[in-house]
ROSE-334893 format. One line per field, with one value per atom (N, C-alpha, C): residue number from 1; chain; atom name; x, y, z. Coordinates in steps of 0.02 Angstrom, whole numbers, plus 50000, padded with zeros to 5 digits. Example, Ala and Ser with C-alpha at 12.3 -4.5 7.8 and 13.67 -1.06 7.14 Angstrom:
REM residues 2
k = c(1 | 1 | 1 | 2 | 2 | 2)
c = c(A | A | A | A | A | A)
a = c(N | CA | C | N | CA | C)
X = c(50660 | 50615 | 50660 | 50642 | 50684 | 50645)
Y = c(49716 | 49775 | 49835 | 49888 | 49947 | 50002)
Z = c(50390 | 50390 | 50390 | 50354 | 50357 | 50394)
END
This chain:
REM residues 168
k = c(1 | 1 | 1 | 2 | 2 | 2 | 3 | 3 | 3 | 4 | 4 | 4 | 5 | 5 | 5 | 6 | 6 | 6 | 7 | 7 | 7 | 8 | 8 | 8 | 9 | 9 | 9 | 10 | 10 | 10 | 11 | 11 | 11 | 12 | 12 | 12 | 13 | 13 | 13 | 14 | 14 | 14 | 15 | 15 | 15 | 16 | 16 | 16 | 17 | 17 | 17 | 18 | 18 | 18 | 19 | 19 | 19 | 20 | 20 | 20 | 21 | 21 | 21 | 22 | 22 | 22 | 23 | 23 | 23 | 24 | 24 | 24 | 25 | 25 | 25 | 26 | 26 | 26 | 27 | 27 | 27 | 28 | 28 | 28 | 29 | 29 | 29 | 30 | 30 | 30 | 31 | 31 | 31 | 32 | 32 | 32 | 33 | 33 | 33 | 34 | 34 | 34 | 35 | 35 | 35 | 36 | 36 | 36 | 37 | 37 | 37 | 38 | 38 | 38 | 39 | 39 | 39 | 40 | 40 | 40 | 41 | 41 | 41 | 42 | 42 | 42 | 43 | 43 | 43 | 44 | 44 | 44 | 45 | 45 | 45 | 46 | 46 | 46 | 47 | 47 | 47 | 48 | 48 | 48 | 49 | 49 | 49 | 50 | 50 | 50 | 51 | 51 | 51 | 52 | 52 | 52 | 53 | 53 | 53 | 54 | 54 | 54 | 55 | 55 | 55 | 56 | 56 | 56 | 57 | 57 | 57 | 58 | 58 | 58 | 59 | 59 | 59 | 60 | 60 | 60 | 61 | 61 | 61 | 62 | 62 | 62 | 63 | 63 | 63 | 64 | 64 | 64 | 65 | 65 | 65 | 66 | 66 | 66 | 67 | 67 | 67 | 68 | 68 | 68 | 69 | 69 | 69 | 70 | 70 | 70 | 71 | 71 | 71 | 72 | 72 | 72 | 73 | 73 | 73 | 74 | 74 | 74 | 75 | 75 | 75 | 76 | 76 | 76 | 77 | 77 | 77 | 78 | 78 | 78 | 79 | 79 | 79 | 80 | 80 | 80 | 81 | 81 | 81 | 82 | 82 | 82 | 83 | 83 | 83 | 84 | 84 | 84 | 85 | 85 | 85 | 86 | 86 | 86 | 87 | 87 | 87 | 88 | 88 | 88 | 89 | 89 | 89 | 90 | 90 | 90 | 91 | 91 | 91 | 92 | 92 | 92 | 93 | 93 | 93 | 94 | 94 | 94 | 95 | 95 | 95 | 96 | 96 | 96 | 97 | 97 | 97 | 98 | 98 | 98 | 99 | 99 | 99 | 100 | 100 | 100 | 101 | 101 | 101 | 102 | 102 | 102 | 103 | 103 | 103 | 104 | 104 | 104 | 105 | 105 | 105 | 106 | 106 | 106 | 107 | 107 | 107 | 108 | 108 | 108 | 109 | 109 | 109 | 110 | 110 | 110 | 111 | 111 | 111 | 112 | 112 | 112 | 113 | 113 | 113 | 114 | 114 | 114 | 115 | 115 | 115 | 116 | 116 | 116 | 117 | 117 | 117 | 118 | 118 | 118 | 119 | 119 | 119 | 120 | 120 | 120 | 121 | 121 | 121 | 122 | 122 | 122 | 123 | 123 | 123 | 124 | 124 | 124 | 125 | 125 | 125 | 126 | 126 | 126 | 127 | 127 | 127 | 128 | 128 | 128 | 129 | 129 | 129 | 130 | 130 | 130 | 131 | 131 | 131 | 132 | 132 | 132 | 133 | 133 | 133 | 134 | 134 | 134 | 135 | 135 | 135 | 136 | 136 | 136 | 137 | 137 | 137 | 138 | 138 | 138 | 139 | 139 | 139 | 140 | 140 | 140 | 141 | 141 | 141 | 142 | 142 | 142 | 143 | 143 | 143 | 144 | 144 | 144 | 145 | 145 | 145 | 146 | 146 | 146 | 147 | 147 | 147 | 148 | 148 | 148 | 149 | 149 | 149 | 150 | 150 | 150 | 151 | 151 | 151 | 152 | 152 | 152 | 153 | 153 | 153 | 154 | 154 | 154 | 155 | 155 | 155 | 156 | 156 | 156 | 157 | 157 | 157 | 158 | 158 | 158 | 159 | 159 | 159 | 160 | 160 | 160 | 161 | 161 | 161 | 162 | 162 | 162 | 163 | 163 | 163 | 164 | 164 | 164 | 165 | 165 | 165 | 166 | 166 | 166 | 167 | 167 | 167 | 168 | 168 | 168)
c = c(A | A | A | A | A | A | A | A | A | A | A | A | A | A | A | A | A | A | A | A | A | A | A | A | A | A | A | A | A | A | A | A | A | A | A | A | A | A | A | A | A | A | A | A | A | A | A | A | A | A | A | A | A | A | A | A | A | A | A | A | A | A | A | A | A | A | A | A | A | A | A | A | A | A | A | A | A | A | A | A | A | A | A | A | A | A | A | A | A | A | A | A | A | A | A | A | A | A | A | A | A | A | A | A | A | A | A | A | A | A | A | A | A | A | A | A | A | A | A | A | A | A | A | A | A | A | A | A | A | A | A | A | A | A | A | A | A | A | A | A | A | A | A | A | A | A | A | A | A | A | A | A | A | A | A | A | A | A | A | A | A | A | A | A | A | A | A | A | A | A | A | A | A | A | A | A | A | A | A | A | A | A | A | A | A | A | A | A | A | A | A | A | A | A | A | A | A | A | A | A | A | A | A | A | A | A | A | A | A | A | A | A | A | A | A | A | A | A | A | A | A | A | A | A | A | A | A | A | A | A | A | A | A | A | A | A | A | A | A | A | A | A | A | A | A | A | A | A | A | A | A | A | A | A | A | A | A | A | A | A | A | A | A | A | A | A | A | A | A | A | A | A | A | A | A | A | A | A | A | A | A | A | A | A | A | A | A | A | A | A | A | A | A | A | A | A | A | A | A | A | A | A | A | A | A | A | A | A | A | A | A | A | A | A | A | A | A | A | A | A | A | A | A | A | A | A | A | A | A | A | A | A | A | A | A | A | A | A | A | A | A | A | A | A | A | A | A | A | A | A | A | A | A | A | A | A | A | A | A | A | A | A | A | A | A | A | A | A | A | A | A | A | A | A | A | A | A | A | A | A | A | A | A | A | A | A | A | A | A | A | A | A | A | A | A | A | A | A | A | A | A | A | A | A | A | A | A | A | A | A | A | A | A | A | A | A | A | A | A | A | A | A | A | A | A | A | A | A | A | A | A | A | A | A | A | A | A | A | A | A | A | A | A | A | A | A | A | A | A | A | A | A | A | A | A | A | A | A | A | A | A | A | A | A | A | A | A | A | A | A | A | A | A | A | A | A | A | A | A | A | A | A | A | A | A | A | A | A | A | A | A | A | A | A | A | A | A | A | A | A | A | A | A | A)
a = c(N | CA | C | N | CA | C | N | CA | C | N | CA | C | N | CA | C | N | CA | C | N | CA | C | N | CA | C | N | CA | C | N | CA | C | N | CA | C | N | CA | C | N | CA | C | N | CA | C | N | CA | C | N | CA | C | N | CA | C | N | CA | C | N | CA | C | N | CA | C | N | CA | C | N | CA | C | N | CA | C | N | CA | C | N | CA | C | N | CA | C | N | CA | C | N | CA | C | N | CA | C | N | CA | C | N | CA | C | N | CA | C | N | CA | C | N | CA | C | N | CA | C | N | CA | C | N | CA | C | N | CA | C | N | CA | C | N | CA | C | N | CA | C | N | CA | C | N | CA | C | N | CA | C | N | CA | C | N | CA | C | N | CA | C | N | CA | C | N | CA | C | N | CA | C | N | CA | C | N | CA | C | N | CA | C | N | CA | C | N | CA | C | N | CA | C | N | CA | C | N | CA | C | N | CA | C | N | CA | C | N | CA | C | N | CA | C | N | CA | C | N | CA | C | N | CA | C | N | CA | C | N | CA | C | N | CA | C | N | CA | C | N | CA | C | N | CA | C | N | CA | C | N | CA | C | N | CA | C | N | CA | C | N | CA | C | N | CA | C | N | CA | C | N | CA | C | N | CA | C | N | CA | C | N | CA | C | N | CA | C | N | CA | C | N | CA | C | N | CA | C | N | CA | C | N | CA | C | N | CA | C | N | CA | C | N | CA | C | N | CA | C | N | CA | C | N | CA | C | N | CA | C | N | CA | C | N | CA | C | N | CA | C | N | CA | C | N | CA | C | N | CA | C | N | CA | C | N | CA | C | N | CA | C | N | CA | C | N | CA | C | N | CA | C | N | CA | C | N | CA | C | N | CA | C | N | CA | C | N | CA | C | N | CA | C | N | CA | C | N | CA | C | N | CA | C | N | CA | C | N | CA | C | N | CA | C | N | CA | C | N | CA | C | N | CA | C | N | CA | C | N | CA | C | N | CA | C | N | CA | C | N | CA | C | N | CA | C | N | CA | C | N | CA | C | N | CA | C | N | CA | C | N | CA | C | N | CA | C | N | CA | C | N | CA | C | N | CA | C | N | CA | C | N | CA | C | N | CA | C | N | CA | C | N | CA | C | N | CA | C | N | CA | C | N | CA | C | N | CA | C | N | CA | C | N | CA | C | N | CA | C | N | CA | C | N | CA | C | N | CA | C | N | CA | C | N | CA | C | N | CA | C | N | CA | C | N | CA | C | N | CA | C | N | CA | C | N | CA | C | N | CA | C | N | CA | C | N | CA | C | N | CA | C | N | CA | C | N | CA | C | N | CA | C | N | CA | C)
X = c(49935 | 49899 | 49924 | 49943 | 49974 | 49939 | 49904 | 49887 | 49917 | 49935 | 49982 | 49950 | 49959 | 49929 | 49981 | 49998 | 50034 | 50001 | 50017 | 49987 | 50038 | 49998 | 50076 | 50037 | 50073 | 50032 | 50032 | 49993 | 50014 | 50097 | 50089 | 50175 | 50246 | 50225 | 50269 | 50290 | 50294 | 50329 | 50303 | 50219 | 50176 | 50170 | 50193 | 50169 | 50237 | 50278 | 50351 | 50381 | 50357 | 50359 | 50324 | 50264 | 50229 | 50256 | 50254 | 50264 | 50340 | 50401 | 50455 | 50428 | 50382 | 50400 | 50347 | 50307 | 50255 | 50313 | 50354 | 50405 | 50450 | 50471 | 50510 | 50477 | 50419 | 50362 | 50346 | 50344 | 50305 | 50405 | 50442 | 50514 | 50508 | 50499 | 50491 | 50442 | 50367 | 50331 | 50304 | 50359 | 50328 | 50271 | 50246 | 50156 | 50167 | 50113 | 50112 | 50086 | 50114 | 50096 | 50046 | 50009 | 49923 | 49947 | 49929 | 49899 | 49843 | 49804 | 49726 | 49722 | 49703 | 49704 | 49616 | 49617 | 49554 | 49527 | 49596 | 49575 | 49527 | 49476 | 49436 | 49461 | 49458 | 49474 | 49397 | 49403 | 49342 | 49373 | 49437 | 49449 | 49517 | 49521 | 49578 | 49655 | 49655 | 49712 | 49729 | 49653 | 49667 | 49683 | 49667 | 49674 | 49770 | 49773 | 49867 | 49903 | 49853 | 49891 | 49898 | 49845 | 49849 | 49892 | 49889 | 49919 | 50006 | 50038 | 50074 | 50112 | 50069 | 50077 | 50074 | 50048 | 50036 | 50117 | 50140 | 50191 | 50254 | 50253 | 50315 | 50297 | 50278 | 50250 | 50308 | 50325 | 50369 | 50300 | 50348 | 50312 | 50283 | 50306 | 50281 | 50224 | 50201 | 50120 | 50078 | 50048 | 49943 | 49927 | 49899 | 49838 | 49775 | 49740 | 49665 | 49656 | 49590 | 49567 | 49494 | 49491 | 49443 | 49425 | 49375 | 49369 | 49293 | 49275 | 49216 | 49225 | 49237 | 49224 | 49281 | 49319 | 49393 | 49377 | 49350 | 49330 | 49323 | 49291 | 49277 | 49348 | 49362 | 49448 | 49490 | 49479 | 49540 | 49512 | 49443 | 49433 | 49430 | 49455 | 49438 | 49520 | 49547 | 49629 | 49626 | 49701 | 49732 | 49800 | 49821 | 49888 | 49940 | 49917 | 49926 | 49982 | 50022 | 50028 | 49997 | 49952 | 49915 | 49938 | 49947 | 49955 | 49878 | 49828 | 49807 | 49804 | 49799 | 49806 | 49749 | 49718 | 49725 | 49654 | 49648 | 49583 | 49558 | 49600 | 49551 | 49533 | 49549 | 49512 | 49444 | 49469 | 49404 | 49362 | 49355 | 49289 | 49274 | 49328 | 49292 | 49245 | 49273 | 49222 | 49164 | 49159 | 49088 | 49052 | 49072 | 49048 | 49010 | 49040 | 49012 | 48965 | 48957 | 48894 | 48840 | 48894 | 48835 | 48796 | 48871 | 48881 | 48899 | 48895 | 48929 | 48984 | 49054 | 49104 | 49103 | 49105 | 49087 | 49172 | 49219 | 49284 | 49265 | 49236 | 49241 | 49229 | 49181 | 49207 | 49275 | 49319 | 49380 | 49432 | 49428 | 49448 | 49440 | 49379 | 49372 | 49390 | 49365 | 49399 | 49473 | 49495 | 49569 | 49589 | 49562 | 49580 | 49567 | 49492 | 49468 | 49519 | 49559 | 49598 | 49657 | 49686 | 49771 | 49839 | 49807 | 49853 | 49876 | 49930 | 49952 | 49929 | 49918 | 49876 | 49915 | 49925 | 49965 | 49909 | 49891 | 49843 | 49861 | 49884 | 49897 | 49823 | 49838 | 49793 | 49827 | 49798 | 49823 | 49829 | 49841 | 49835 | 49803 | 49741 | 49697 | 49675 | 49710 | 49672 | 49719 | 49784 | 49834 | 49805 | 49780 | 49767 | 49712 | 49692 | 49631 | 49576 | 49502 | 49472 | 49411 | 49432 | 49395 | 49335 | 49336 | 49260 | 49187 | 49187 | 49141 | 49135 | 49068 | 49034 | 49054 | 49052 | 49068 | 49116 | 49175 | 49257 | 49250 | 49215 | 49226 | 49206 | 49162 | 49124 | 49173 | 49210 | 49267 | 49321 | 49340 | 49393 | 49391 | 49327 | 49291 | 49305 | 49282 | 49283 | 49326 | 49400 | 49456 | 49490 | 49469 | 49471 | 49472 | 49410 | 49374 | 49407 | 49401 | 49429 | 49496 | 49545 | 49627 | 49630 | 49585 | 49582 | 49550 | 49507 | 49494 | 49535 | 49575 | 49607 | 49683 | 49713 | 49749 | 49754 | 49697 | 49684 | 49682 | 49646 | 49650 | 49732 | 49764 | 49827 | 49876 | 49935 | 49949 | 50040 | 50022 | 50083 | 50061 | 50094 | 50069 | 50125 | 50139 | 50197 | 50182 | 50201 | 50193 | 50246 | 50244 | 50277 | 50285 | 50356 | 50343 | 50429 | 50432 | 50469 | 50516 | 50483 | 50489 | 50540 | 50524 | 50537 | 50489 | 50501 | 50445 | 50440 | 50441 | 50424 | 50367 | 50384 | 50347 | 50298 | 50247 | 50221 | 50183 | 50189 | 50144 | 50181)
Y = c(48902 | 48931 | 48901 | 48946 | 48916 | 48968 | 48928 | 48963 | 48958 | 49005 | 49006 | 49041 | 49028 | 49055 | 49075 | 49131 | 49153 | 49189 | 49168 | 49173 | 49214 | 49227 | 49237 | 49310 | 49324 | 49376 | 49439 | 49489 | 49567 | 49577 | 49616 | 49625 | 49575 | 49525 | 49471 | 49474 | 49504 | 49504 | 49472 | 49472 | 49426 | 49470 | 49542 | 49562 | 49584 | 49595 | 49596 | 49507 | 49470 | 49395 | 49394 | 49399 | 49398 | 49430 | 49501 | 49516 | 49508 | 49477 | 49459 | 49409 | 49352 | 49288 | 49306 | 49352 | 49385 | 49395 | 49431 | 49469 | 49405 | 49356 | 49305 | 49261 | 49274 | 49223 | 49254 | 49313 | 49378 | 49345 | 49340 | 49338 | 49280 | 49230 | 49152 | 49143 | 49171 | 49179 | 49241 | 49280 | 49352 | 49363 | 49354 | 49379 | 49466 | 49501 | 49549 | 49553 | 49601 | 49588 | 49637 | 49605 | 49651 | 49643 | 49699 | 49682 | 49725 | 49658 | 49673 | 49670 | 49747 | 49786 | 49760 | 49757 | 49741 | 49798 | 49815 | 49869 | 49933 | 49962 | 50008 | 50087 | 50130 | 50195 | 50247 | 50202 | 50242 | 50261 | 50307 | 50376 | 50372 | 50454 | 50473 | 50438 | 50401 | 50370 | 50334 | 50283 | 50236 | 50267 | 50315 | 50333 | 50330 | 50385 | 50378 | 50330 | 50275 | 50202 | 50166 | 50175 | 50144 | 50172 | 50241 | 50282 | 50259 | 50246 | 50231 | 50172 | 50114 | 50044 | 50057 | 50091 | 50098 | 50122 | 50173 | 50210 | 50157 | 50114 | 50073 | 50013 | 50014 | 49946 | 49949 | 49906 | 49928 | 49933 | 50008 | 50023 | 49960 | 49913 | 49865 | 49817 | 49839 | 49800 | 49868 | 49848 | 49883 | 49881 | 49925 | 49921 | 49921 | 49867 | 49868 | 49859 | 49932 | 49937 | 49873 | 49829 | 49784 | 49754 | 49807 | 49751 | 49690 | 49690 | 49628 | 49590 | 49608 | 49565 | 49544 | 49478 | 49475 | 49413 | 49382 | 49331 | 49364 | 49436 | 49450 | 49491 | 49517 | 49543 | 49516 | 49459 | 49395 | 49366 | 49361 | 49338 | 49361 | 49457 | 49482 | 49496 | 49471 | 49467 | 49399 | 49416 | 49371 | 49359 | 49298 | 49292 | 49354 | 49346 | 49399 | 49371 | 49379 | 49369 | 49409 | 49396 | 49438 | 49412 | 49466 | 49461 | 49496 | 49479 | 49496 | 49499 | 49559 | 49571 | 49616 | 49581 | 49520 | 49493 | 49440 | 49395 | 49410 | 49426 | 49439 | 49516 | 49555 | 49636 | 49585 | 49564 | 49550 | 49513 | 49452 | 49450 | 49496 | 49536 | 49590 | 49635 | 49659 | 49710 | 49677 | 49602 | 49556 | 49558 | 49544 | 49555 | 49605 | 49653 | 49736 | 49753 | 49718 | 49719 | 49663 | 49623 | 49547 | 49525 | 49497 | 49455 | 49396 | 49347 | 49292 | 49261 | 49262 | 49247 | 49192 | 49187 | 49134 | 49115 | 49044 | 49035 | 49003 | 48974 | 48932 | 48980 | 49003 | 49069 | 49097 | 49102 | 49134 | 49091 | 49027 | 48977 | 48948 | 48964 | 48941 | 49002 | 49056 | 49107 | 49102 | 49078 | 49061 | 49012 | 48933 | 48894 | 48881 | 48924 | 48950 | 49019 | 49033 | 49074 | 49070 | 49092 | 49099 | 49144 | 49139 | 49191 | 49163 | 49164 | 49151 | 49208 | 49174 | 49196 | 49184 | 49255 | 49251 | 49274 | 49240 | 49256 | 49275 | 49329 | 49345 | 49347 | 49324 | 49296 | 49323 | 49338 | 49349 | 49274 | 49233 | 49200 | 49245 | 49225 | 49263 | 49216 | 49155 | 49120 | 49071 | 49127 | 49092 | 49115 | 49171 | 49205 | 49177 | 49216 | 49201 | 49198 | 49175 | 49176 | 49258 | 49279 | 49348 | 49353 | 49425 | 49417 | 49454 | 49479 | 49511 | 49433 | 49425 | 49391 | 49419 | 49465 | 49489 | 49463 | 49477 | 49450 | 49372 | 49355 | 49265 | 49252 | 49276 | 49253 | 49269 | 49348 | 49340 | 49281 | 49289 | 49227 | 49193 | 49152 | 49093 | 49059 | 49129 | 49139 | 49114 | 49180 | 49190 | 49102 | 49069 | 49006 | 48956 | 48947 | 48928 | 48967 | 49020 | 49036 | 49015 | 49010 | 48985 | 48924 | 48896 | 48806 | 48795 | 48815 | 48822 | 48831 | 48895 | 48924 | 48869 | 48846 | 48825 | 48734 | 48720 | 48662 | 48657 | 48714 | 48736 | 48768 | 48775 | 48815 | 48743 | 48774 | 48717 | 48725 | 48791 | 48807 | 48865 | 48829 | 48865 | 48912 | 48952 | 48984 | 49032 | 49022 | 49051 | 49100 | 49138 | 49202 | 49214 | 49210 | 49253 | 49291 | 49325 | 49371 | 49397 | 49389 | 49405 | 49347 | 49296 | 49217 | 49191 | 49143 | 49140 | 49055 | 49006 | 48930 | 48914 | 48859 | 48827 | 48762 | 48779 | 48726 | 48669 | 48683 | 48658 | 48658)
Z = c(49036 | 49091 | 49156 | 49200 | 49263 | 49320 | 49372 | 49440 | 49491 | 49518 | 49577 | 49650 | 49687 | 49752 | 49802 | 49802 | 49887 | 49915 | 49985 | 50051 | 50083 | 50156 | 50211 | 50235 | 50289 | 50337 | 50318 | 50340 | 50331 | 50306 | 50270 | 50258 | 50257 | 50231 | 50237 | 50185 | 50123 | 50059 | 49988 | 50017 | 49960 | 49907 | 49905 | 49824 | 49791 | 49831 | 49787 | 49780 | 49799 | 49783 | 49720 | 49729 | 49667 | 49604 | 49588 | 49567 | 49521 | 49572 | 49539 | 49491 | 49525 | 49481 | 49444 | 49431 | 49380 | 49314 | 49331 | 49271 | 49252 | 49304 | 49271 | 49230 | 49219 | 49208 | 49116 | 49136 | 49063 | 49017 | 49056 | 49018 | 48965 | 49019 | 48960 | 48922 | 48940 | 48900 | 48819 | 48863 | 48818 | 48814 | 48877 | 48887 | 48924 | 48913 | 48930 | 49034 | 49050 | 49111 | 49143 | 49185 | 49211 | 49286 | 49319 | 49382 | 49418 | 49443 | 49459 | 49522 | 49544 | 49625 | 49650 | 49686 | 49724 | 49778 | 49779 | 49841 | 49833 | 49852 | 49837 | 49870 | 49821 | 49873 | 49895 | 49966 | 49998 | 50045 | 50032 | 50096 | 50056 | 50068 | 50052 | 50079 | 50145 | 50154 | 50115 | 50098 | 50055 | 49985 | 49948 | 49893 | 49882 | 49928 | 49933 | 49942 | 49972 | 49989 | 49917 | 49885 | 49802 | 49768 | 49747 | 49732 | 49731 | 49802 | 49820 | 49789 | 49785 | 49789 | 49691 | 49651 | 49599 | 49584 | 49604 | 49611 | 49603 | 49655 | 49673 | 49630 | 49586 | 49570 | 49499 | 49473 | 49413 | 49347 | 49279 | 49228 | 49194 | 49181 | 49159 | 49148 | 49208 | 49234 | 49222 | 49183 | 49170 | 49249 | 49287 | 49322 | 49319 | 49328 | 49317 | 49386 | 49406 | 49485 | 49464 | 49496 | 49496 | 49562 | 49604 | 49670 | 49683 | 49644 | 49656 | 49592 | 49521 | 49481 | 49451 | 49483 | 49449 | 49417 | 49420 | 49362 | 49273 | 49286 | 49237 | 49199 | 49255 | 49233 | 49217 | 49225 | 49202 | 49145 | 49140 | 49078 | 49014 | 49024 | 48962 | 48962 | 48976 | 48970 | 48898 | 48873 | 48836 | 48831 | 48847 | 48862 | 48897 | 48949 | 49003 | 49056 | 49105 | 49148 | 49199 | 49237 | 49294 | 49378 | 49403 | 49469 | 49512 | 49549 | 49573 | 49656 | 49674 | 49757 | 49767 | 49823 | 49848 | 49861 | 49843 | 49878 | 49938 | 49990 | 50027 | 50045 | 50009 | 50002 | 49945 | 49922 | 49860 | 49898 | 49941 | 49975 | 50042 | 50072 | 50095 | 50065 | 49998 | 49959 | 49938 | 49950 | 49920 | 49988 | 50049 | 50108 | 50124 | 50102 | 50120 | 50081 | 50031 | 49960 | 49974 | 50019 | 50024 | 49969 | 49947 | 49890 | 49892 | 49855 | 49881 | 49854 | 49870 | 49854 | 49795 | 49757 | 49706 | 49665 | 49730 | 49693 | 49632 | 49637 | 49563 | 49513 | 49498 | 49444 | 49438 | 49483 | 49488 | 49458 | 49481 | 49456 | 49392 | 49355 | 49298 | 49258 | 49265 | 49229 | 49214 | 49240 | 49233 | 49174 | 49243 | 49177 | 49108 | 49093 | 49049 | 48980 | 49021 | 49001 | 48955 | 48916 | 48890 | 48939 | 49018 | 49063 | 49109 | 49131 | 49194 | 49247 | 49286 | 49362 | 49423 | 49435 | 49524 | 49579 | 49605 | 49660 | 49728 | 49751 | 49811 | 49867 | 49923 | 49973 | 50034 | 50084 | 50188 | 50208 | 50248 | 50317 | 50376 | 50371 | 50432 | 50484 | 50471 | 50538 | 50570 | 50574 | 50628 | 50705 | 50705 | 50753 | 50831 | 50874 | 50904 | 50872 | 50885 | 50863 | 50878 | 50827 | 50836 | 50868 | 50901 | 50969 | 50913 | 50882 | 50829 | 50774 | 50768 | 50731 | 50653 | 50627 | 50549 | 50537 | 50601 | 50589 | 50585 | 50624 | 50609 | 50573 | 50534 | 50471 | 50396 | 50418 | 50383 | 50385 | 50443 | 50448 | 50416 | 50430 | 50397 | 50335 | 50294 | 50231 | 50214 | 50215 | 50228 | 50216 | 50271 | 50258 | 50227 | 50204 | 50134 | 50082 | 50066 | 50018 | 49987 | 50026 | 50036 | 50021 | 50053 | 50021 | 49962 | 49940 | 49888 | 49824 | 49816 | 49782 | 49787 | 49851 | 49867 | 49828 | 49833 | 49803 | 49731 | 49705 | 49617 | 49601 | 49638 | 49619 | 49581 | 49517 | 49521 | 49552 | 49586 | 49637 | 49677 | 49756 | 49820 | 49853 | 49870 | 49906 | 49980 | 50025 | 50097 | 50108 | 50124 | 50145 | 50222 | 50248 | 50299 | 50319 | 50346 | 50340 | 50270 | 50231 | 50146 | 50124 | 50134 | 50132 | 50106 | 50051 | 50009 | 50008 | 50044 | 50059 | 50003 | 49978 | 49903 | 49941 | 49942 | 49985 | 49947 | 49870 | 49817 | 49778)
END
């Protein structure tokens, strides 16, 4: 069982990162490979945007649409390699339910597990500090969340211009 965490901004190359070292990973192990979408389709843009991202994704990876309960999606896996994207659509969709982000479940589901776990995550708080209260409370999160996960990972990787820096 190995947890991994990449980070890195909008479009910086965090899910074709992932996803490579997902497949180099399913190679040495001969684990089967999952990947667990977070993203919800509530509007047709978004539908085509999944759609899309489903599309380009290589045949190899299962899609499981899972946006609030990925503790439980990882735990009914078995010797899996899973990539999930991304943490932070998943405590947005807990936000909007007002729920409460609960990492340690996420975390134990794991190490609890027979799967390797790629956790794709944003960097949301290089920025200003947002003028809407919801957003800072996202940020926040956002925050917490990253360190969290970042601290349980037992490898970290940052992304930015589809440059993938090993920070862990």
């Amino acid at each position: 069982m190995t947890l991994i965490l990449v980070g890195g901004g909008a479009r910086s190359g965090k899910s074709n990162y992932a996803i490579s070292h997902a497949q180099s990973l399913a190679k040495i192990s001969a684990k089967k490979l999952l990947f667990i979408a977070t993203a919800e389709r509530s509007d047709d843009e978004m539908s085509v945007r999944i759609d899309r991202h489903i599309a380009d994704r290589p045949k190899s990876f299962v899609t499981i649409e899972e946006p609030t309960n990925i503790a439980a999606a990882i735990s009914a896996q078995d010797s899996a390699v899973i990539v999930v994207d991304c943490l932070t659509l998943w405590i947005s969709n807990l936000m909007g339910k007002e729920v409460d982000a609960d990492f340690n479940a996420v975390i134990n589901s794991i190490r609890s597990s027979s799967n390797d776990v790629i956790l794709i995550t944003n960097e949301v708080g290089e920025g200003i500090v947002p003028m809407h209260p919801v957003s800072r409370a996202f940020r926040d999160l956002s925050g917490q969340m990253n360190q969290a996960f970042g601290k349980a990972a037992d490898e970290v990787y940052f992304l930015r211009f589809g440059i993938a820096q090993k920070i862990k």
